[in-house]
C-alpha positions as CSV (number, residue, x, y, z in Angstrom):
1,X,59.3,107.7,66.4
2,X,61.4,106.4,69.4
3,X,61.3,108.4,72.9
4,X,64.9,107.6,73.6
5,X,67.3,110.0,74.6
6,X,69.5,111.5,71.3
7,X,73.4,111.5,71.7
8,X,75.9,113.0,69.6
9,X,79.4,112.2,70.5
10,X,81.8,115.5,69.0
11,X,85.8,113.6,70.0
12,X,88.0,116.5,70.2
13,X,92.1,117.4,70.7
14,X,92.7,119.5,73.5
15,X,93.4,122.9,72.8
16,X,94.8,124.2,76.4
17,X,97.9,122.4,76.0
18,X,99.3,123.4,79.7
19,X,96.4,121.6,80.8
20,X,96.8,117.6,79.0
21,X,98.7,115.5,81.1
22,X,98.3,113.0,78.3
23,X,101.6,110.9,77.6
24,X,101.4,112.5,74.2
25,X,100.1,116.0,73.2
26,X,100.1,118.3,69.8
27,X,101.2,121.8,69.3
28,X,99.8,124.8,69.9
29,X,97.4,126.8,68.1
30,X,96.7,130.1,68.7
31,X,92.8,129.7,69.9
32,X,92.3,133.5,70.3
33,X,93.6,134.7,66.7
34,X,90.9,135.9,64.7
35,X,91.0,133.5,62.1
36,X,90.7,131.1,64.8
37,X,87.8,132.8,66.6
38,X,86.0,132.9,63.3
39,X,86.8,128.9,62.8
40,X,85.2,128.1,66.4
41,X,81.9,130.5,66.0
42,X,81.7,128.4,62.8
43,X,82.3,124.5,64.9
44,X,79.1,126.2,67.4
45,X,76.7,127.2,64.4
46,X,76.8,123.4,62.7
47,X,76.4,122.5,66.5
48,X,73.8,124.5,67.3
49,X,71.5,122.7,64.7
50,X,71.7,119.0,66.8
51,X,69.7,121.3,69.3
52,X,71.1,120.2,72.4
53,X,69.1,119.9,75.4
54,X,72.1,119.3,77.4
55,X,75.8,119.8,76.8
56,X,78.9,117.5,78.6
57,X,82.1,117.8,79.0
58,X,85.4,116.0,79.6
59,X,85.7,117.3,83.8
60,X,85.4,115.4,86.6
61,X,82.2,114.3,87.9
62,X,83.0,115.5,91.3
63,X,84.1,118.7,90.7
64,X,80.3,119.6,89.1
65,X,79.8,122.1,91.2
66,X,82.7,124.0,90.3
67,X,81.9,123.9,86.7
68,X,78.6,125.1,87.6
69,X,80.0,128.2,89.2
70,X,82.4,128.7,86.1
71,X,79.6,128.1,83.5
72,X,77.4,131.0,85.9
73,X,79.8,133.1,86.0
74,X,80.7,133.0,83.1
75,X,76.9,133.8,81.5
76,X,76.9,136.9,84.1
77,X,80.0,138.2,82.2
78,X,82.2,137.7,85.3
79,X,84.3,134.8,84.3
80,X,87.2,134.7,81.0
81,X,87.0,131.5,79.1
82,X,90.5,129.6,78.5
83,X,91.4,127.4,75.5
84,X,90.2,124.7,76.9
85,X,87.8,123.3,74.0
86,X,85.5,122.5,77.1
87,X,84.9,127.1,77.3
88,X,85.4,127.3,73.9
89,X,82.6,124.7,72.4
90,X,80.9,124.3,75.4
91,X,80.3,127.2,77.5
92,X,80.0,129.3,74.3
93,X,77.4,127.1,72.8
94,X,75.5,126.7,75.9
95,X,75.4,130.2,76.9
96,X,73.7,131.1,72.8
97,X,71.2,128.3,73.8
98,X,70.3,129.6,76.8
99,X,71.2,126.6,79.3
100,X,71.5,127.2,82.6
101,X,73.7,124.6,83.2
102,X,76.5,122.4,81.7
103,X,77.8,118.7,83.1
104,X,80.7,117.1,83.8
105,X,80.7,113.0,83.4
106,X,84.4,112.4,83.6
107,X,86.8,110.2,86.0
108,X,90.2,110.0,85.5
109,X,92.5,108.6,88.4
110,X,94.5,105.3,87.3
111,X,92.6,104.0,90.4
112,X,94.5,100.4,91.0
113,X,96.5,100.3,87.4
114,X,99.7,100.5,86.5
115,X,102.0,102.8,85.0
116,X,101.9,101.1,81.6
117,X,103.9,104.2,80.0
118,X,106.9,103.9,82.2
119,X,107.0,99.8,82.1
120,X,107.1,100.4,78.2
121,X,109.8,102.8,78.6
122,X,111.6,100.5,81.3
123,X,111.3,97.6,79.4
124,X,112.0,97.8,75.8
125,X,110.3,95.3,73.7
126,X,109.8,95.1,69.9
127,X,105.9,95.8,70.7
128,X,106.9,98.5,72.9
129,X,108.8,100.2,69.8
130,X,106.5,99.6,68.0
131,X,103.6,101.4,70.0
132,X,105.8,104.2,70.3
133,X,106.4,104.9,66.6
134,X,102.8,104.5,66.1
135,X,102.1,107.2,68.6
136,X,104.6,109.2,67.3
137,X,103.6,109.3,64.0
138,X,99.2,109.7,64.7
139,X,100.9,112.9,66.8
140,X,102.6,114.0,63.9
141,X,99.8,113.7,61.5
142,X,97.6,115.4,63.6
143,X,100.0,118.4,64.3
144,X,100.2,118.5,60.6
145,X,96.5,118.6,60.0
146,X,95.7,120.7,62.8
147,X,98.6,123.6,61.8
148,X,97.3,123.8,58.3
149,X,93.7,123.3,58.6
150,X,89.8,124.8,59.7
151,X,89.7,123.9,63.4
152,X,86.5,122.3,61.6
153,X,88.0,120.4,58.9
154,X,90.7,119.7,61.7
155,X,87.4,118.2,63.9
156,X,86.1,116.4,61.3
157,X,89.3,114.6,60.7
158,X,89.6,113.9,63.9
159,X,85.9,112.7,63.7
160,X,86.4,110.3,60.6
161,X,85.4,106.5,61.2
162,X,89.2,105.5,60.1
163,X,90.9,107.6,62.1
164,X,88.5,107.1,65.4
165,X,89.5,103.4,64.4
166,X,93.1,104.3,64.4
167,X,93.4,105.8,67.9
168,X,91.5,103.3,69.4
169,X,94.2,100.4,68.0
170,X,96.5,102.2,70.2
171,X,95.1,101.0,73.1
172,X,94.4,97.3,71.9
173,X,97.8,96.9,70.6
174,X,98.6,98.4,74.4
175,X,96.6,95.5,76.5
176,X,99.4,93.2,74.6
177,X,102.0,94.8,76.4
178,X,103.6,92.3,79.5
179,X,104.5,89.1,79.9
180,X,102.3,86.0,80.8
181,X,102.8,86.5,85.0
182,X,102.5,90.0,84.7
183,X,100.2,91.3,81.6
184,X,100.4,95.1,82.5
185,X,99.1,96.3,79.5
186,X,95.9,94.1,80.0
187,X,95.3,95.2,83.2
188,X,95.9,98.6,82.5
189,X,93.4,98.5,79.5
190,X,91.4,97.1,81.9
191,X,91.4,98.7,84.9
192,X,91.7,102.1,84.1
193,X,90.7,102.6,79.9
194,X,87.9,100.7,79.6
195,X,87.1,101.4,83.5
196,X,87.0,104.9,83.1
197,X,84.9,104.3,79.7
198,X,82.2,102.6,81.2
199,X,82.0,105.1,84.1
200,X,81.7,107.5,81.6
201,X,79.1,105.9,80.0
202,X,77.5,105.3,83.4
203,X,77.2,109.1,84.0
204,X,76.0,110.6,80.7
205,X,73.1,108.0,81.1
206,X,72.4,109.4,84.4
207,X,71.5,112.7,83.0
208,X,69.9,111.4,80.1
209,X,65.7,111.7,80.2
210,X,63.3,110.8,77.5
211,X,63.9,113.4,74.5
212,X,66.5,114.6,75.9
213,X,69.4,115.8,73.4
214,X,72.8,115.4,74.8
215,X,75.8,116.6,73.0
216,X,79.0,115.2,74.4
217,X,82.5,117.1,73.8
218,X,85.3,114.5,74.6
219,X,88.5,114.1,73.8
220,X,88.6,112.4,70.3
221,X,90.7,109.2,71.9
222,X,87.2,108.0,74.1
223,X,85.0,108.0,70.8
224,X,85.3,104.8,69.7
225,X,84.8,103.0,73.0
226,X,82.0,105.3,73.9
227,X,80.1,104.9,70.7
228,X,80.3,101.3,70.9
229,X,78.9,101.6,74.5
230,X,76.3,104.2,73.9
231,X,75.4,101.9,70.3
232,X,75.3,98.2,72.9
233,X,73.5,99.8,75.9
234,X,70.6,100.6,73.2
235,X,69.5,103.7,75.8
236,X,70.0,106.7,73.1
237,X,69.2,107.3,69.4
238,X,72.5,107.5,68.3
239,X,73.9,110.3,65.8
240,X,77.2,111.2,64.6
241,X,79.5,114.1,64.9
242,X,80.6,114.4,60.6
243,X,76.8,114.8,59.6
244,X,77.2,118.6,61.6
245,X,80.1,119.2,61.2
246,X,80.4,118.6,57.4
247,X,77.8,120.9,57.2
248,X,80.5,123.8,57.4
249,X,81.6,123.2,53.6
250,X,77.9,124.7,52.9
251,X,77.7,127.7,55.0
């Protein structure tokens, strides 16, 4: 049996909506409900059996030490978790498994690319339309899904091969965007999607030792790319987020 490093990639919507800064973002749902407290404790229990050596999380690489004060805090009882699916999955998880830490891999500043949202918006093309319609309506199927569903089955929709597929044809049908002497939607793909993908990438290998088990909460629009690198870069034995998560239909 191979030494490698396990990974399990869980892609995720963001449930502390005053937090996205996303160009598009779904309703609300009332994390702290109940029903929806019951829903999450059930998301942690499938979770739980990957047996994670490590958990990650969508926050910035440089502000780790931050997150490492939160994540303390919080185990000592002095810190209240948000929404944020990052205290809700993560922190809650970690703390039943005993970790004493939690890690950020992210980076997320546009560095050098440019704002292909308001060129579209600026410059109307067929394409542009287009994109925007698409958007528009993977938004409204998800708000759909995620107002009348399990946060779980909401996960594992989220999770599906298609609809990873789906969200990820948003950005491809993006790099299109521009003209011949000024591709802007290539050079945004570029330089900041697939940039901040690889760093990504970069940083959960960083943390990744022989045996380890990492189990990566992301947003669900990173999933596609970062399967594909995780699956190329042949560093992790590679498992996938619906074999746990389906699991909930059992319990």
């Amino acid at each position: 049996m191979s030494n490698k490093p396990a990974i399990l990639i869980v892609g995720t919507d963001h449930f502390e909506k005053s937090a996205v800064q996303d160009y598009a973002k779904t309703e609300e749902v009332d994390i702290f409900s109940p029903r929806k407290q019951l829903e999450i404790r059930n998301i942690i229990s499938c979770l739980k059996e990957f047996s994670p050596t490590k958990i990650v999380l969508e926050y910035p690489l440089k502000y780790q030490m931050k997150l490492t004060n939160e994540y303390q805090d919080y185990i000592a009882g002095n810190f209240k978790i948000s929404a944020n699916e990052r205290h809700q999955i993560g922190f809650q998880l970690a703390r039943e498994l005993g970790h004493s830490n939690i890690f950020a891999v992210d980076w997320n500043e546009e560095e050098g690319a440019p704002d292909i949202f308001e060129h579209m918006q600026t410059h109307q093309t067929k394409m542009s339309t287009q994109l925007f319609l698409d958007l528009e309506r993977m938004v409204a199927e998800a708000n759909e899904k995620s107002q009348t569903a399990t946060i779980g089955e909401y996960l594992i929709f989220l999770n599906e091969t298609q609809q990873v597929k789906k969200n990820h044809q948003l950005y491809m049908d993006m790099a299109l965007i521009g003209e011949y002497d000024n591709p802007i939607g290539a050079k945004w793909v570029a330089n900041y999607w697939y940039y901040r993908n690889l760093l990504i990438y970069k940083n959960i290998d960083s943390l990744a030792y022989e045996s380890d088990r990492l189990l990566i909460i992301y947003g669900v629009g990173h999933v596609h790319l970062l399967n594909q690198l995780v699956h190329e870069g042949d560093r992790f034995n590679i498992e996938y987020a619906g074999d746990y998560l389906k699991s909930m239909g059992s319990n």
